[in-house]
C-alpha positions as CSV (number, residue, x, y, z in Angstrom):
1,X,-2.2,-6.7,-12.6
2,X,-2.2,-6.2,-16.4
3,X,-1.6,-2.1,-17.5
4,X,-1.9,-0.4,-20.6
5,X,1.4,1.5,-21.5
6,X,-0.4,5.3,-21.6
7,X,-2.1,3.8,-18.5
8,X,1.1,2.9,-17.0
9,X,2.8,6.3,-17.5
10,X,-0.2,7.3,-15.6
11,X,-0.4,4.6,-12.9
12,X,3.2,4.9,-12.3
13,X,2.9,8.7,-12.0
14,X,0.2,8.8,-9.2
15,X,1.4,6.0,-7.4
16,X,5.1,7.7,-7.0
17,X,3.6,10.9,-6.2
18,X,1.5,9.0,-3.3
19,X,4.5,6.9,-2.4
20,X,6.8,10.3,-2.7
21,X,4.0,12.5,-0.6
């Protein structure tokens, strides 16, 4: 799975807040 790097920032943020939660 290819991400843009602003979309990653993104990506990365909600999945560790879902994986954190």
């Amino acid at each position: 799975m290819h991400i843009t790097h602003r979309a990653s920032r993104i990506h990365t943020a909600k999945i560790g807040v879902s994986y954190e939660t």
